[in-house]
C-alpha positions in Angstrom: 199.7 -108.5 155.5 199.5 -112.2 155.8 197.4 -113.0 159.0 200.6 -114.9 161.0 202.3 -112.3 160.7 199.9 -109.7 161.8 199.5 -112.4 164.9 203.3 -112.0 165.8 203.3 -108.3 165.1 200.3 -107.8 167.7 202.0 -110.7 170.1 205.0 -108.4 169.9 203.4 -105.3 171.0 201.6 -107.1 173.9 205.2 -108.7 175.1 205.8 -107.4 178.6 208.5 -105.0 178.9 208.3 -104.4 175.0 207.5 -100.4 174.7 207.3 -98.0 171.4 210.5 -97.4 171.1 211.7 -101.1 172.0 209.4 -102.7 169.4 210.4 -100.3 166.5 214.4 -101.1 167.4 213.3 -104.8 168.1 212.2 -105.3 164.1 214.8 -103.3 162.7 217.4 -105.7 164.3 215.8 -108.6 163.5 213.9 -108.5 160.7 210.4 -109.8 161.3 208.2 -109.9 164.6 208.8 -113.6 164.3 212.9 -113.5 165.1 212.3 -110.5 167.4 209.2 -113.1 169.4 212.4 -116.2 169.4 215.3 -113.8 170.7 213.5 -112.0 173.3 214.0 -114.5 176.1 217.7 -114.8 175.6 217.8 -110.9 175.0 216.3 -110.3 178.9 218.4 -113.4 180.2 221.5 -111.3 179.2 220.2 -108.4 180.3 220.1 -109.8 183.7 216.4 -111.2 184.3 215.7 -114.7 185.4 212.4 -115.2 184.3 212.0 -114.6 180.7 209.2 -111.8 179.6 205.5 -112.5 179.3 204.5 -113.1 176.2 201.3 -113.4 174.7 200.4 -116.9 173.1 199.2 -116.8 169.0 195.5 -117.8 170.0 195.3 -115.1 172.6 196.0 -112.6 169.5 193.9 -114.2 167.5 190.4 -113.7 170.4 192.0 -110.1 170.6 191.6 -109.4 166.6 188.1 -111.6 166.5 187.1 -109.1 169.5 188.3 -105.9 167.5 186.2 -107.2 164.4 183.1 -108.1 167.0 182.9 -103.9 167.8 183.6 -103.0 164.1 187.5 -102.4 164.1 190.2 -103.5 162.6 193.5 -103.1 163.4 197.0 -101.2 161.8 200.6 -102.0 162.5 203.7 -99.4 162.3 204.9 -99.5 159.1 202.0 -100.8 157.1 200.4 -98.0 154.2 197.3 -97.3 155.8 198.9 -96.4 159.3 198.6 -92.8 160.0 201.9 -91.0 158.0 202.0 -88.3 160.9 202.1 -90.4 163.7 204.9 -92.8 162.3 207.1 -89.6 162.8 207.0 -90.3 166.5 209.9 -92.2 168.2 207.3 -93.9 170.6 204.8 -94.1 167.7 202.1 -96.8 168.7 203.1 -100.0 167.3 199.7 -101.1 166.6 196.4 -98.6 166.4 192.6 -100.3 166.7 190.2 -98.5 164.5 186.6 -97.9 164.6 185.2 -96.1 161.2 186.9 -94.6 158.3 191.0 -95.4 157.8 191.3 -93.0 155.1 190.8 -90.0 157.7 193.9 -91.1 159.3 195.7 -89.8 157.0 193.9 -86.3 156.3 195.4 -83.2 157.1 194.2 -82.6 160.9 194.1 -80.5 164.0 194.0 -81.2 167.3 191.5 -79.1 169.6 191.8 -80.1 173.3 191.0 -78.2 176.8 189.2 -78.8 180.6 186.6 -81.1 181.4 185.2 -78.9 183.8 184.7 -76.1 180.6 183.0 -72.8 180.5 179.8 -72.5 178.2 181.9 -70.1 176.6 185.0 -72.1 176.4 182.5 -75.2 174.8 180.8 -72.7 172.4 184.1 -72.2 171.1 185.6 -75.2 170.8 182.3 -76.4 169.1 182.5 -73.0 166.9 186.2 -74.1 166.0 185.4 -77.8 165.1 182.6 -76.4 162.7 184.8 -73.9 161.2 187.5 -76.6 160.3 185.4 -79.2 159.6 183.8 -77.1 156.7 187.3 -76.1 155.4 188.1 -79.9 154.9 190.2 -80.3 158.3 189.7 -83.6 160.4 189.2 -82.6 163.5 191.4 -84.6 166.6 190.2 -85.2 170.1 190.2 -87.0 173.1 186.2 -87.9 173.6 186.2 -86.4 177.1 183.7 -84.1 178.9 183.3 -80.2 178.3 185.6 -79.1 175.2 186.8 -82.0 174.0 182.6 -83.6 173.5 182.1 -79.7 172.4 185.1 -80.2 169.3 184.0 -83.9 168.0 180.2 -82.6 168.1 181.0 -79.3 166.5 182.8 -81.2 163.5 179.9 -83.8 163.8 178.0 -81.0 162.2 180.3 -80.2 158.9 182.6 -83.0 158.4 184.7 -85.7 159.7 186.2 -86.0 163.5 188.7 -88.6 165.2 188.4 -89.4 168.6 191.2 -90.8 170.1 190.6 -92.7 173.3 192.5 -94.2 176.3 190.6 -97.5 177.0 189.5 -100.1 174.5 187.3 -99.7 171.7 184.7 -102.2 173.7 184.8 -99.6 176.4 183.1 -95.7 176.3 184.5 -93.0 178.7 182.8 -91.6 179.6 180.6 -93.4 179.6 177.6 -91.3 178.6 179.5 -90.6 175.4 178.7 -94.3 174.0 176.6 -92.7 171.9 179.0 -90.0 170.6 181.8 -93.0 170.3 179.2 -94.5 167.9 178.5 -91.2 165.6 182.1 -90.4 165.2 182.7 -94.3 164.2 180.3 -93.9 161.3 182.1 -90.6 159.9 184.8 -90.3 161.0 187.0 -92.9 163.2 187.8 -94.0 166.7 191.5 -94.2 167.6 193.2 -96.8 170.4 196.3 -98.5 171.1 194.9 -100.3 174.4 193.3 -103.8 173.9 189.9 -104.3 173.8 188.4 -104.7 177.7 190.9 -101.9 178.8 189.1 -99.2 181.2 191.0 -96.1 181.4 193.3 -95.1 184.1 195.2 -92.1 185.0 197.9 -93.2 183.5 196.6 -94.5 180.2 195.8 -90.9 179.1 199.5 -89.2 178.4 199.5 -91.9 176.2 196.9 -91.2 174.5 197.5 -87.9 174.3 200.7 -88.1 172.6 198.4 -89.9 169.9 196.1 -86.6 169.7 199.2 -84.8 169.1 200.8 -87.1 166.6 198.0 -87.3 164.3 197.8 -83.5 163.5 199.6 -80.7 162.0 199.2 -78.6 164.7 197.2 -78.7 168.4 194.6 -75.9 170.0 194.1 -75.6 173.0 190.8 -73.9 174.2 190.6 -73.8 178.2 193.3 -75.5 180.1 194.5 -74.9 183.6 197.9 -75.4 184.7 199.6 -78.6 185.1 196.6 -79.7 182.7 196.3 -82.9 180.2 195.5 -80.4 177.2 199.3 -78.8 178.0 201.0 -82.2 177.6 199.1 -82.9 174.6 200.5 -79.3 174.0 203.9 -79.9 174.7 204.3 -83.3 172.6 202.9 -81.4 169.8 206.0 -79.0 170.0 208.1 -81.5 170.6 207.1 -83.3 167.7 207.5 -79.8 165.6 203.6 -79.8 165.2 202.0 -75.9 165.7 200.6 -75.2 168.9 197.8 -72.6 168.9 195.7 -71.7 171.5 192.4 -69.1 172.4 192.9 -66.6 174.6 191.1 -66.6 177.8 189.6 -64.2 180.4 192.5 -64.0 183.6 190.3 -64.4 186.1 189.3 -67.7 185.1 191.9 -70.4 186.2 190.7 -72.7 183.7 192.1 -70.5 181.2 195.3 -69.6 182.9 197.1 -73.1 181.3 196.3 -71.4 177.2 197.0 -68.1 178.2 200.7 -69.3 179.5 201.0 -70.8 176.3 200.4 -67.6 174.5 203.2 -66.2 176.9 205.7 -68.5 175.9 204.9 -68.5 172.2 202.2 -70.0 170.9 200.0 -69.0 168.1 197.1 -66.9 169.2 194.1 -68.2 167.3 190.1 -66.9 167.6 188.4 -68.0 164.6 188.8 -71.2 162.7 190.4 -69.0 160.0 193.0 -67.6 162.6 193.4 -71.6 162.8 193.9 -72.2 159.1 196.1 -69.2 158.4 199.0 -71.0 160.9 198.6 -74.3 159.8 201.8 -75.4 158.5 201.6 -78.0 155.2 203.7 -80.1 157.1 205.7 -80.7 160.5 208.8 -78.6 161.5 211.9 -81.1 161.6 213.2 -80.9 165.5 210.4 -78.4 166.6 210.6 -75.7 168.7 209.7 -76.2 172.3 207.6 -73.5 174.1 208.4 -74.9 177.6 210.5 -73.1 179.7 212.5 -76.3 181.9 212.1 -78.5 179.3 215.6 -79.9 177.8 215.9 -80.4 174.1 217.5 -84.3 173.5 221.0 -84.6 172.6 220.2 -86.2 169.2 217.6 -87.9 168.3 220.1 -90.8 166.6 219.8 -92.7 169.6 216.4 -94.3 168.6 217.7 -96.3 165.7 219.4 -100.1 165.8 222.9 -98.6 164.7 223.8 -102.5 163.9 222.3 -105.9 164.4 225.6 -107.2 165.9 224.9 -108.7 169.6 226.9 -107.2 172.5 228.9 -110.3 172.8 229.7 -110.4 169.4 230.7 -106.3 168.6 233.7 -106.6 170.8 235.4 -109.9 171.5 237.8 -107.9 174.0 234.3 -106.5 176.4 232.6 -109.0 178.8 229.2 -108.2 178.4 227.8 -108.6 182.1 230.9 -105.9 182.7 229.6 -103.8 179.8 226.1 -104.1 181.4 227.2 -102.9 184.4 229.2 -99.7 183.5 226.0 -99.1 182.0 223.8 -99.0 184.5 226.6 -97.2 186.3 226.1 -94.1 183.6 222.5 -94.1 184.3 219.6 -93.3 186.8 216.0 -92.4 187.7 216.6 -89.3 185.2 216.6 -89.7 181.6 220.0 -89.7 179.8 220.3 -89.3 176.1 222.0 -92.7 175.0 224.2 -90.2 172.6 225.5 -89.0 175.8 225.9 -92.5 177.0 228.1 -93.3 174.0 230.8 -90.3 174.8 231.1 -91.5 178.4 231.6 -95.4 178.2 234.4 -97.2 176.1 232.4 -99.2 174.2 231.6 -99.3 170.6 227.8 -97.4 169.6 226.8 -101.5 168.5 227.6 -102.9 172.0 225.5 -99.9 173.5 222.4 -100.2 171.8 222.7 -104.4 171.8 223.3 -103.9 176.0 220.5 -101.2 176.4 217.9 -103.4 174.2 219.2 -106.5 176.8 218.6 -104.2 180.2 215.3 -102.9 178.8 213.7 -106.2 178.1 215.1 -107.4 181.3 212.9 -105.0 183.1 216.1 -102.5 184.4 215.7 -99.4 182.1 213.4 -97.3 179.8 213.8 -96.4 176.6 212.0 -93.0 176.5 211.5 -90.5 172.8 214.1 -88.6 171.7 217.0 -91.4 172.0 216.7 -91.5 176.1 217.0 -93.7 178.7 216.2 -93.9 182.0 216.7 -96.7 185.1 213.3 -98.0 186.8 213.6 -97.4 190.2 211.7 -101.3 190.7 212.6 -103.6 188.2 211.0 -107.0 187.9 213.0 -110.4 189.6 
């Protein structure tokens, strides 16, 4: 990819207000990252904004990929041959990925094992036993670089093969950090995963995120200790979601740390001991749809939502409609809780082209969400 337009892709991705979902729907309107940088202030002008979105200038890309190269990474954009063929299945898949280490173990068959920080020495014997076992059998081995089982997976696959770790801050940036010297081993077998920019220290907040990553890059996701209401069951749960296996060890109940796996043995999952129990459910590839294992959790409407239906502009797709009118029975439809935009469709009278033109306009505007699975949602304090 010629370097400009590796510059606009990564300018694009850095675009406040411009998510996953919005960047993928952003280049199939358009084109190129180049049209989508031009358009963007008009698009969050209609959309109701009066200040148009930050975005980044081409020489603050260009320190941001000289930084990447300074820690030994490079960096992968959506739709390019070497990103990861897995994750581009996700809706919200990252639209650019920061790489420590080997590329081609991106695109190995994989599983996730994740669990507690706070681990048993059990639990960590375990999930170091499991990332041996499927290291040896020629599985890449996914994780988050944390403490307790997550450290115990990467150093268990450490010892027969390859492991990714995929983490929530920046490459430049260890966490813990008394794994910098873990980081550094997987790098040089294996590879270290990010979509944050380099400088970025990990927040609460960054680690969903990051777990939807874990879960994307593998056929299927075990889980070793969790408790309830824990990281390792989102990571869980977007696995399902994305149709990807979810597995996980059985654990003693009177430990609440394992409480989280054995509820997901309850609702479903695979019940997995050995890294053979592991291989024997691992499906050659994901499940179209998947099949969730949470009880409360709606299945989307469609999924058709996601995809620029047409590159028409609102004003344009129906001379008769006034778009600020059109904008506004549309934030009428919506709220605080996600809506499938299928749904949205069926309840206003406008045509599917107007929709998804309007939503792109209130989203980059700062007003609503795009969310996976074709969604949307209103923020509750949008920018001025």
């Amino acid at each position: 990819m010629p370097e400009s337009d590796l510059i606009d892709r990564l300018r694009l991705a850095r675009t406040e207000g411009v998510g996953p979902v919005t960047y993928r729907r952003l280049l199939a309107r358009f084109g190129d990252a180049a049209r989508a940088l031009e358009a963007l202030p008009r698009l969050a002008r209609a959309g109701g904004r009066a200040d148009p979105p930050a975005i980044p200038a081409p020489d603050a890309a260009r320190r941001e990929l000289d930084h990447i190269a300074a820690v030994g990474g490079r960096i992968v954009t959506l739709g390019e041959l070497d990103y990861p063929p897995l994750l581009a299945l996700l809706d919200d898949a990252p639209p650019v990925l920061l790489v420590q280490g080997d590329m081609t173990c991106l695109a190995a068959r994989a599983v996730a094992l994740v669990g507690g920080r706070n681990a048993s020495a059990n639990g960590q014997r375990i999930a170091e036993d499991l990332g041996a076992g499927l290291a040896a059998a020629e599985i890449t081995v996914v994780s988050g670089m944390a403490r307790g089982i997550d450290a115990a997976a990467h150093r268990g696959a450490l010892s027969a093969g390859r492991t990714i770790a995929v983490v929530a801050g920046g490459l430049d940036t260890p966490y813990p950090p008394e794994h910098t010297d873990l980081q550094r081993q997987i790098a040089a077998s294996g590879a270290v995963v990010t979509e944050a920019p380099p400088g970025t220290v990990p927040l609460a907040r960054h680690f969903p995120r990051r777990n939807r990553i874990i879960a994307g890059l593998t056929l299927g996701v075990v889980v070793v200790e969790a408790a309830p209401r824990s990281g390792s069951l989102i990571t869980a749960r977007l696995a399902a979601e994305a149709g990807r296996e979810v597995m996980a060890v059985p654990g003693s109940p009177l430990d609440p740390r394992s409480r989280g796996g054995n509820d997901l043995l309850r609702q479903g999952a695979t019940l997995v001991e050995t890294a053979e129990d592991v291989l024997a459910n691992l499906p050659e590839r994901p499940t179209p749809g998947g099949a969730l294992l949470f009880a409360g959790v709606a299945t989307p409407d469609s999924r058709a939502g996601v995809s620029e239906p047409s590159p028409t502009p609102l004003a344009q797709s129906d001379s008769a409609a006034d778009p600020s009118a059109a904008l506004t029975q549309l934030l009428e439809l919506l709220g605080p809780s996600p809506t499938a935009v299928d749904a949205v469709m069926r309840r206003c009278q406008l045509p599917a082209p107007a929709v998804m033109a309007a939503l792109l306009e209130l989203e980059l505007a700062g007003r609503i969400e795009t969310l996976p699975g074709g969604r949307v949602a209103v923020l509750t304090d949008p920018p001025v």
